[in-house]
N, C-alpha and C positions, 0 to 999 in steps of 0.2 A: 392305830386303826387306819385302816387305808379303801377307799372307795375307788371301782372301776366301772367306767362305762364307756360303753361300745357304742358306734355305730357304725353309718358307713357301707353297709352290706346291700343285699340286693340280687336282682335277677337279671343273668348278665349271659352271652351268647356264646359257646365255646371259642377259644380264642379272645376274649375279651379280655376286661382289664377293672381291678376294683383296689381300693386304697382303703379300707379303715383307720380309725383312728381308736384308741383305748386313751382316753381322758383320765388320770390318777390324781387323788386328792386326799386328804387327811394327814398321814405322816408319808408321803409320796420324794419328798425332799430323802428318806432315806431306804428307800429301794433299789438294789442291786439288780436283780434279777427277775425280769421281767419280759413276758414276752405271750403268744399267742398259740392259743389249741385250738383242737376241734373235734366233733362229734356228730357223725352221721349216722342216720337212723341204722339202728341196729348194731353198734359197733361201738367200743369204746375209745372213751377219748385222749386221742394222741396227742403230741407234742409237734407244733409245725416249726416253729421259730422262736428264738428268745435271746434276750440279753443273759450271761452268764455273769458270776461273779467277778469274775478276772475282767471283764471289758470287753469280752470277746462273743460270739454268736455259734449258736446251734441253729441248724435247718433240718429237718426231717427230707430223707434222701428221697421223697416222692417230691419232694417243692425246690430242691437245689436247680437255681438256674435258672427261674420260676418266680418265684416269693425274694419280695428286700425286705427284713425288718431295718425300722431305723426310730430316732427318738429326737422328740427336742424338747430339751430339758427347760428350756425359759416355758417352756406350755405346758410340761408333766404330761406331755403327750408321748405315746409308742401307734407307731403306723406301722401295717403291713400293707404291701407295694405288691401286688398280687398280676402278677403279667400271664399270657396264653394258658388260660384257663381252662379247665377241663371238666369234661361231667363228672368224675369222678370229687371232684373239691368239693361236692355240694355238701353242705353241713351249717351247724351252727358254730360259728366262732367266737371262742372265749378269750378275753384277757386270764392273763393270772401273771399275780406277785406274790413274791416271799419274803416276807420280812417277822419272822419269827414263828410263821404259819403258813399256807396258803390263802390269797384271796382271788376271788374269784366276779368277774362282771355277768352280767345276765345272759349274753350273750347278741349274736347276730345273726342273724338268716346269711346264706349265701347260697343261693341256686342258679348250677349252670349248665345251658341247655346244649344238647347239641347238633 
């Protein structure tokens, strides 16, 4: 079992700057792949950034350049590094991990004005 929670999120002014964090616990020590989505009203939800199996990173080609994920593993934490942000990013954002299933954290507001 593995528990995700988010925060971190917030109402921030195009061009701004927000860093979340995804806090993981339970069997977290073995998760590969892990990383963060999102879901805007109306629209389903994508894949922005994640840790891959191999060690390696996905970005969703709207956040390349934009968005750092990164992790520190002594805290079982995953941050996203969210730079010049845009109206369009507003959503809620979701952790999720896979270790034998999807899990999934409650999620985070992020609204940004322009």
């Amino acid at each position: 079992q593995v528990q995700l929670v988010e925060s971190g999120g917030g109402f921030v002014q195009a061009g701004g700057s927000l860093r979340p964090p995804c806090v993981a616990s339970g069997s977290s020590f073995r998760i590969n792949v892990i990383g963060w989505y999102r879901q805007a009203p109306g629209k389903q939800r994508e894949l922005v950034a994640r840790f891959t199996s191999g060690g390696g990173t996905n970005y969703a080609d709207s956040v390349k350049g934009r968005f750092t994920i990164s992790r520190d593993n002594a805290k079982n934490t995953v941050y996203l590094q969210m730079d010049s942000l845009k109206p369009e990013d507003t959503a809620v954002y979701f952790c999720n991990a896979i270790l034998g299933r999807n899990y999934w954290g409650q999620g985070t507001q992020v609204t940004v004005s322009s």
